[in-house]
C-alpha positions in Angstrom: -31.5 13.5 2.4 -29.5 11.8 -0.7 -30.6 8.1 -1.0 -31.7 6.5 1.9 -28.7 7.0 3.6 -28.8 9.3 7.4 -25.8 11.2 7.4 -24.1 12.9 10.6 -21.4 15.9 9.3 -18.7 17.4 10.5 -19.7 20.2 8.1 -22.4 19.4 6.0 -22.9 16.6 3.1 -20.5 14.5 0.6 -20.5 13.4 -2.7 -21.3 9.8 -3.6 -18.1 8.8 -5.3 -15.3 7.7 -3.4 -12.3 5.5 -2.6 -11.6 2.9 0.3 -9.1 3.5 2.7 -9.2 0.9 5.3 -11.9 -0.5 7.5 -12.3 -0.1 11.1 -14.8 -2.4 13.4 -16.6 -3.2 10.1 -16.9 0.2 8.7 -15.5 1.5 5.8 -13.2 5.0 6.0 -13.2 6.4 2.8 -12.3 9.2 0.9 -13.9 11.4 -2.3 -11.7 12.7 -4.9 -12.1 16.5 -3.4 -10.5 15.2 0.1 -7.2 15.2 -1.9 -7.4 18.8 -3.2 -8.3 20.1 0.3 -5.4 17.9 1.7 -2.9 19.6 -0.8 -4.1 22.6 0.1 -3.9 22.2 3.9 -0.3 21.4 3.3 0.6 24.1 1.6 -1.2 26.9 3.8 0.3 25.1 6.6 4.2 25.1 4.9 3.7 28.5 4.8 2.1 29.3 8.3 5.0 27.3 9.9 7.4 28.6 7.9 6.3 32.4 8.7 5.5 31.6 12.2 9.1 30.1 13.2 10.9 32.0 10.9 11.8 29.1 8.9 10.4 29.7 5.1 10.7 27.2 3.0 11.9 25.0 5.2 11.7 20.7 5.6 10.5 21.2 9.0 7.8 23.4 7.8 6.6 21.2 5.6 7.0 17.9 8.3 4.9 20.3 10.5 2.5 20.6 7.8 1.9 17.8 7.1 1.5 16.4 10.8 -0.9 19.1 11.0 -2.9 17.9 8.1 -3.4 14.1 9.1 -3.8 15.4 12.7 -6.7 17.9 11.9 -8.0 15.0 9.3 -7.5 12.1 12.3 -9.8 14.6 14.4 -12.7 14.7 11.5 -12.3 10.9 11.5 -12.6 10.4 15.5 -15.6 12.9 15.6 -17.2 10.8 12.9 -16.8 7.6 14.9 -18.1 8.8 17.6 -21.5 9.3 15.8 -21.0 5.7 14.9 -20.5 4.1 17.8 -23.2 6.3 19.4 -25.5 4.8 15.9 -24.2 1.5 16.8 -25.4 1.1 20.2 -29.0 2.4 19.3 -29.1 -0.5 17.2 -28.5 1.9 13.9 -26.1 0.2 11.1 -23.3 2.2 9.6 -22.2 1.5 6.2 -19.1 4.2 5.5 -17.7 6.7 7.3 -16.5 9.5 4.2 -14.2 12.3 4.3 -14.5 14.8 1.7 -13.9 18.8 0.7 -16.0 20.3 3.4 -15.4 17.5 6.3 -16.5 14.0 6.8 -20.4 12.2 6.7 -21.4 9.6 8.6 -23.7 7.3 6.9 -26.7 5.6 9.1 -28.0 3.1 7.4 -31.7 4.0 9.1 -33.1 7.6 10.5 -33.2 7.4 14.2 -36.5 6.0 16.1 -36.6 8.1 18.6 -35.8 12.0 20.0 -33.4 10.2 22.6 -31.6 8.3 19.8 -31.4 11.5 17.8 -29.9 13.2 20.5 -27.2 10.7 21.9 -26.0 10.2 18.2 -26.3 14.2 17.4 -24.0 14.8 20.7 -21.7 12.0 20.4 -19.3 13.8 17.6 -19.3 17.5 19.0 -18.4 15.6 22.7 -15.1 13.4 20.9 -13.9 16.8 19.5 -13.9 18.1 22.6 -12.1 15.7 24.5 -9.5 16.1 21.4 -9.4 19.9 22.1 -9.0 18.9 25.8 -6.5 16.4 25.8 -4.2 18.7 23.1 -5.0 21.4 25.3 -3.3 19.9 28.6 -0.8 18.4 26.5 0.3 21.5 25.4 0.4 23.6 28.5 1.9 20.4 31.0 4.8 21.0 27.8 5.4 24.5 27.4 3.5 26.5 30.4 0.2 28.5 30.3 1.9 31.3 29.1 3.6 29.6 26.4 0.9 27.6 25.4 -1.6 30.7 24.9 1.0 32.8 22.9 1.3 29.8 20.5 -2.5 29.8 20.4 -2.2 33.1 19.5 0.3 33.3 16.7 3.1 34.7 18.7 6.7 33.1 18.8 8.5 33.5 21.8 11.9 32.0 22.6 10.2 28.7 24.2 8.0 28.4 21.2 9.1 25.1 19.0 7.8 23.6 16.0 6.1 20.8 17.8 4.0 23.0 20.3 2.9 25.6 17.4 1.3 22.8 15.9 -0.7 20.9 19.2 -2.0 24.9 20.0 -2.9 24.7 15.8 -4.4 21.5 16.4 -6.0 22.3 19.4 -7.5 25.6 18.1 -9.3 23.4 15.4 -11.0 21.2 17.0 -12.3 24.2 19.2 -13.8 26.0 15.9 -14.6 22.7 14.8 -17.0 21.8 17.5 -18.3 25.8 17.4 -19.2 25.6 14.0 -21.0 22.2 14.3 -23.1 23.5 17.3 -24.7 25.9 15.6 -28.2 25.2 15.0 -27.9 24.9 11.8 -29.8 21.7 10.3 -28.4 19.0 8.8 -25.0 19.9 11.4 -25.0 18.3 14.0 -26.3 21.4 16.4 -29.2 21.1 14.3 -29.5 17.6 14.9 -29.5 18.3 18.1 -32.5 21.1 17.7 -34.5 18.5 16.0 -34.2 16.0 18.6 -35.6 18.3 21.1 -38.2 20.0 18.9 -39.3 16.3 18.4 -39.3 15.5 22.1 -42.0 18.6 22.4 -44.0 18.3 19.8 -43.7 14.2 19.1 -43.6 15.0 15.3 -41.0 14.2 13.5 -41.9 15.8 10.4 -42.8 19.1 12.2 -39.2 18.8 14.3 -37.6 18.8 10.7 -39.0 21.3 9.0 -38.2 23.9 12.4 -34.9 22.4 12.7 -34.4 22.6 8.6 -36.1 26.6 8.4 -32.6 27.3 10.7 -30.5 25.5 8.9 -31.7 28.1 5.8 -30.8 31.3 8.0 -27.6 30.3 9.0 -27.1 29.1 5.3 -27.7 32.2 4.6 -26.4 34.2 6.5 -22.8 31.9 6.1 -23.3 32.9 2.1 -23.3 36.6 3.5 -20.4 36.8 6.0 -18.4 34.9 3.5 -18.9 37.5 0.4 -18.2 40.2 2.8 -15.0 38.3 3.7 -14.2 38.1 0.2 -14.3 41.3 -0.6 -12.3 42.7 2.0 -9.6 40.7 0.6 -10.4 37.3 2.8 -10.8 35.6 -0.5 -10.0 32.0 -0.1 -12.0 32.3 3.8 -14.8 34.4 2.0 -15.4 32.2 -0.9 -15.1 28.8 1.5 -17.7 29.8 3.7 -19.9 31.0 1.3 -19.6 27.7 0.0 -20.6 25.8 3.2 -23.5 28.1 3.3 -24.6 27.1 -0.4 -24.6 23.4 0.7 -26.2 24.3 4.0 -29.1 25.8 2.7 -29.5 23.5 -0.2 -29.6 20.0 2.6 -31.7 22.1 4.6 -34.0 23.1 2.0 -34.4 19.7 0.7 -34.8 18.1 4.2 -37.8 20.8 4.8 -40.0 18.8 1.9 -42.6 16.3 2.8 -41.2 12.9 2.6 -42.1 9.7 2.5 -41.4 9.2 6.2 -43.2 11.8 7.3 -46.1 10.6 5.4 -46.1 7.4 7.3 -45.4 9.3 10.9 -47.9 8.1 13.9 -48.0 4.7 12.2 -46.5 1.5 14.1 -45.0 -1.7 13.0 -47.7 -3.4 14.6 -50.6 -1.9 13.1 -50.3 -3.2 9.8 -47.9 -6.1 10.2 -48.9 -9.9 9.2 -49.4 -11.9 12.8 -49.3 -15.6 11.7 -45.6 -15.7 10.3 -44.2 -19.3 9.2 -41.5 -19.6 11.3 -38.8 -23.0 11.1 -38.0 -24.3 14.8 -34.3 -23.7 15.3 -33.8 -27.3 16.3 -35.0 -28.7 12.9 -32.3 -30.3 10.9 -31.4 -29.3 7.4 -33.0 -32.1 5.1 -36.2 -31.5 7.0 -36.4 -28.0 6.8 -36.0 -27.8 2.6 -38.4 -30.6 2.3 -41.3 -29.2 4.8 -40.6 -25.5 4.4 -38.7 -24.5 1.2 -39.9 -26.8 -1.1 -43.6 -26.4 -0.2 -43.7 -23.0 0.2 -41.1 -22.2 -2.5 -39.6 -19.1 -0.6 -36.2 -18.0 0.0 -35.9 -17.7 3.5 -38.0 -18.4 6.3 -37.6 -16.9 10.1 -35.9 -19.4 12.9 -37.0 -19.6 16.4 -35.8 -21.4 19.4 -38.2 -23.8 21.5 -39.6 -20.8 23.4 -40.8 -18.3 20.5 -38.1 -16.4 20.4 -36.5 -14.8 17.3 -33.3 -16.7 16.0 -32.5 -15.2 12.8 -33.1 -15.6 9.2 -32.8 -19.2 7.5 -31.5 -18.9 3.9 -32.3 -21.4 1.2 -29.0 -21.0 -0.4 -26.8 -21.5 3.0 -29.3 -24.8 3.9 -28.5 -26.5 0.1 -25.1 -25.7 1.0 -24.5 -28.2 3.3 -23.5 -31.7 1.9 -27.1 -34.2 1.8 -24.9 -36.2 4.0 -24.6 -34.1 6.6 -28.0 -32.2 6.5 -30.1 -34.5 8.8 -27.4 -33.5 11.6 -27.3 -30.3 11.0 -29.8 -28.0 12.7 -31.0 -24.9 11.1 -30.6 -22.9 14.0 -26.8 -23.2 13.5 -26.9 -21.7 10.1 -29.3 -18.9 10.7 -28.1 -15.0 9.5 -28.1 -13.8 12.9 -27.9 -9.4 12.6 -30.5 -7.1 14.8 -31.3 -5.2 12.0 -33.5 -8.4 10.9 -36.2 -7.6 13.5 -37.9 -4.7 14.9 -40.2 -3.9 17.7 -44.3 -3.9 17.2 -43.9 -0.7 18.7 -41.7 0.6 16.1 -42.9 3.4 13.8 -42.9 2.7 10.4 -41.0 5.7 9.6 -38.0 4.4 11.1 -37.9 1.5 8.8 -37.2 3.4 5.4 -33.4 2.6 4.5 -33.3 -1.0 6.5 -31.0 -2.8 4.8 -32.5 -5.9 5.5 -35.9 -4.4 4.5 -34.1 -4.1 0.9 -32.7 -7.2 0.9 -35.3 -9.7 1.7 -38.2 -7.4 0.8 -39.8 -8.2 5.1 -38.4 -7.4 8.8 -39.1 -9.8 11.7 -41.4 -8.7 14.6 -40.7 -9.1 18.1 -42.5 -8.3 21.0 -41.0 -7.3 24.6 -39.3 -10.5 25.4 -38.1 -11.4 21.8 -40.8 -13.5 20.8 -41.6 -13.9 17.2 -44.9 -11.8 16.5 -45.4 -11.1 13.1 -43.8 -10.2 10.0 -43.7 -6.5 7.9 -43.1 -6.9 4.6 -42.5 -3.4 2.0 -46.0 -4.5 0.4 -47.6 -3.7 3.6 -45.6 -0.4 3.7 -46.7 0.6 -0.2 -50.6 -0.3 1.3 -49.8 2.3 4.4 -48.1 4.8 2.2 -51.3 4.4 -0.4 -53.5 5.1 2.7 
């Protein structure tokens, strides 16, 4: 996996250069500079498709129809790509950007799942919002133009009932179908491979071993994509031939690379708890401001400190930076607890394997994770030292 990101793809992985679109719920839709190519050359396929189709070449409509078709089918990508987020999101798994590129669109996890069941749900959540999409087009189409209709313009056949509008829902509609086909093959990293993985993990409680299985699959099908596509090519299915050949390439490289030992396999069996520090200096949430940088931040000289409220439990993160922040005369009124970074991904469970820490954020950023134990008590801290000591033994 590139960086310590954990990508969900429509088809397989992006490139790392790319430009902001717009945000949605926090995450950022963007796009690399191949997107544009395969954009201009959906258009004008499609131009031509409609054009031939409704006997129209060449024109305005065509094109209108073309390019409807092209933000629809690129709207779709972006859907099924949310849905892996908000599937990520619920497991307690930040996303940073959601990117569309030449061969699809990647999600990027900011964490690897912890769990076969968390796999699974954010595997499955992308393949089951494309097929609602095909769904709902589906009905749209025939409750507009009849089952008969509906299934010759799925089929490429104009009739006298056939318009513009209803070629391109039964384009549309048609895929998303190949679209969620293609991604359920078993074929690691997609996400039918994904979802292979998650149950090979479930059996054998191995992450590592449910990776490599899922990954060796991911090579066949990468290959055999490389060969279907040649043939394609050279029975005049050029552009096809050489596209899917393509996929294959990139299939079989992620997979390849995702079949390696890795550092998180290395630390695999190993829990938070294990190896964590269990006295953690902790400032109580109702401690005001001036109090706090004299008894905690001056002493100790750190940068942040956790908060907890009067029972033990796990506030958030107090920041040096945001406590000098506040005017000295307001400081002894102010209680820490109001100023704490609040954000889940500043805590994990003791039962947590270590494994699913690698690519934290917050990990990154203040160098430690929180602790908590079943009812959200501070119980110790995990620091990346203590992970460089595990990896070491």
């Amino acid at each position: 996996m590139p960086g310590d990101a954990c990508p969900y793809d429509v088809v397989v992985f992006g490139g790392a250069s790319s430009i902001t679109l717009f945000r949605v719920a926090g995450i950022r839709i963007a796009v690399d500079w191949s997107w544009f190519l395969f954009l201009f050359i959906v258009i004008v396929w499609l131009s031509g498709f409609y054009g031939d189709v409704l006997d129209e070449p060449g024109s305005s409509g065509a094109y209108v129809l073309a390019v409807l078709s092209a933000v629809g089918f690129f709207g779709s990508i972006l859907l099924h790509e949310l849905g892996h987020a908000v599937a990520a999101r619920r497991s307690g798994i930040g996303i940073r950007t959601i990117r569309l590129w030449l061969f699809g669109g990647v999600a990027e996890m900011e964490q690897e799942s912890d769990s076969p069941g968390t796999e699974f749900k954010v595997a499955i959540a992308g393949p089951l919002v494309t097929l609602l999409i095909a769904v709902v087009l589906g009905v749209i189409g025939i409750q507009a133009a009849g089952v008969d209709n509906f299934r010759d313009a799925l089929e490429m056949r104009v009739t006298a009932d056939t318009t513009g509008v209803i070629t391109m829902i039964a384009w549309l509609t048609a895929v998303n179908v190949l679209v969620l086909g293609f991604n359920l093959l078993p074929a690691f990293p997609m996400d039918g491979g994904r979802i292979v993985r998650s149950i090979a993990w479930k059996i054998t409680g191995k992450r590592g071993a449910a990776t490599r299985f899922a990954a060796g699959l991911g090579r066949i099908f990468g290959f055999i994509f490389i060969g279907l596509g040649l043939v394609w090519a050279l029975n005049g299915n050029v552009f096809s031939g050489l596209w899917l050949a393509m996929i294959g390439f990139l299939v079989n490289g992620s997979a390849r690379a995702a079949s390696r030992s890795t550092v998180s396999e290395r630390l695999e069996g190993m829990t938070v708890g294990e190896v964590m520090d269990a006295e953690p200096v902790a400032i109580p949430g109702d401690l005001d401001c001036a109090r706090a940088i004299e008894e905690y931040f001056l002493r100790f000289g750190w940068s942040w400190f956790p908060v907890v409220d009067e029972t033990g439990a796990f506030i958030g993160m107090a920041l040096r930076d945001r406590l000098e922040a506040v005017p000295e005369v307001e400081r002894a009124s102010t209680p820490v607890g109001s100023l704490a970074e609040r954000d889940p991904a500043l805590a994990v469970s003791r039962q947590a394997g270590l494994d699913t820490l690698l690519g934290n954020p917050q990990l990154r950023r203040f160098g430690a994770l929180m602790v908590i134990d079943e009812r959200g008590q501070l119980a110790g801290v995990i620091t990346v030292e203590q992970l460089g000591r595990a990896l070491r033994t």
